[in-house]
C-alpha positions in Angstrom: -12.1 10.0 6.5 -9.2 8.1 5.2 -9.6 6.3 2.1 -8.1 2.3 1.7 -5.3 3.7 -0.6 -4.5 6.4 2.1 -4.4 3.6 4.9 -2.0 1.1 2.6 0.5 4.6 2.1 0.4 4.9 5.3 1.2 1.1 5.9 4.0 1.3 3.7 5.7 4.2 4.7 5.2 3.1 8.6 6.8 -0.4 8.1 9.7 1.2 5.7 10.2 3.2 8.4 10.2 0.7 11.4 12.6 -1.4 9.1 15.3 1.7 8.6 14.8 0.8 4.9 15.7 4.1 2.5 13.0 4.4 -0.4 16.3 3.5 -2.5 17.5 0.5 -1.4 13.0 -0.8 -1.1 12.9 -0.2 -4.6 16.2 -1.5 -5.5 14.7 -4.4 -3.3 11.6 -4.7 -5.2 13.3 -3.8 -9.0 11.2 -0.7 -9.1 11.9 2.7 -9.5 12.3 5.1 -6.4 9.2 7.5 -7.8 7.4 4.5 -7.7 7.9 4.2 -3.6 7.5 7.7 -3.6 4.4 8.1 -5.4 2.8 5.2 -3.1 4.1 6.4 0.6 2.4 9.9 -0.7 -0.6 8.0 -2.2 -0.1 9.6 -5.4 -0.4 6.5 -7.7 -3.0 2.9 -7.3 -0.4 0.6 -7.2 -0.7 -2.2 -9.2 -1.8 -5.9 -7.7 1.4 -7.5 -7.5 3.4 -4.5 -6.4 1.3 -4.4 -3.6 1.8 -7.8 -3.1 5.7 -7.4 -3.2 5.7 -4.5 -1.0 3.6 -6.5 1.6 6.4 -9.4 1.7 8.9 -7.1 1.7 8.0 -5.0 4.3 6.3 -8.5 6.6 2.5 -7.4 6.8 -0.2 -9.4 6.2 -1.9 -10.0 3.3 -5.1 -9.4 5.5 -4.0 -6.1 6.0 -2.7 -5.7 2.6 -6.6 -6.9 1.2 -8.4 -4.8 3.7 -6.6 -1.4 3.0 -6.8 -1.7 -0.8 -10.6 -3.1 -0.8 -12.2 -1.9 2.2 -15.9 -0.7 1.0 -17.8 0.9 3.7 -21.4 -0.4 4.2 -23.3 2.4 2.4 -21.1 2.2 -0.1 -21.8 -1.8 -0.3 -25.1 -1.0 0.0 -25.0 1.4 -3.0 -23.5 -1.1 -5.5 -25.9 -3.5 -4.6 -28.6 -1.3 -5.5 
């Protein structure tokens, strides 16, 4: 089962993809550094809040599907916290 991080790598790398965008020129885009892309399209690294945020404008997907690949909680696990 694929975890939210592995479904927002995925997202990224996809629409990088679609857009003909090198991992270069998005991070030169976004003033990060290219192991930073990397690290994300491989899901190697949580990224941070905002450069989710920036990747998600960059790269024209919602926010909705921004929010629900990073915080997706399945229901037992819901269920679990509230415990």
């Amino acid at each position: 089962m694929a975890t939210p991080l592995d479904r927002f790598s995925k997202i990224v790398r996809l629409k990088r993809a679609e857009r003909e965008i090198s991992q270069r020129n998005l991070a030169y885009k976004l003033d990060m550094s290219i192991r930073t892309i990397i690290n994300i399209e491989k899901n190697r690294s949580n990224p941070k809040l905002e450069t989710a945020f920036l990747l998600a404008q960059e790269l024209d997907f919602s926010l909705d599907e921004l929010v629900l690949s990073l915080i997706h909680i399945s229901e037992p696990t819901r269920q679990e916290a509230i415990s």
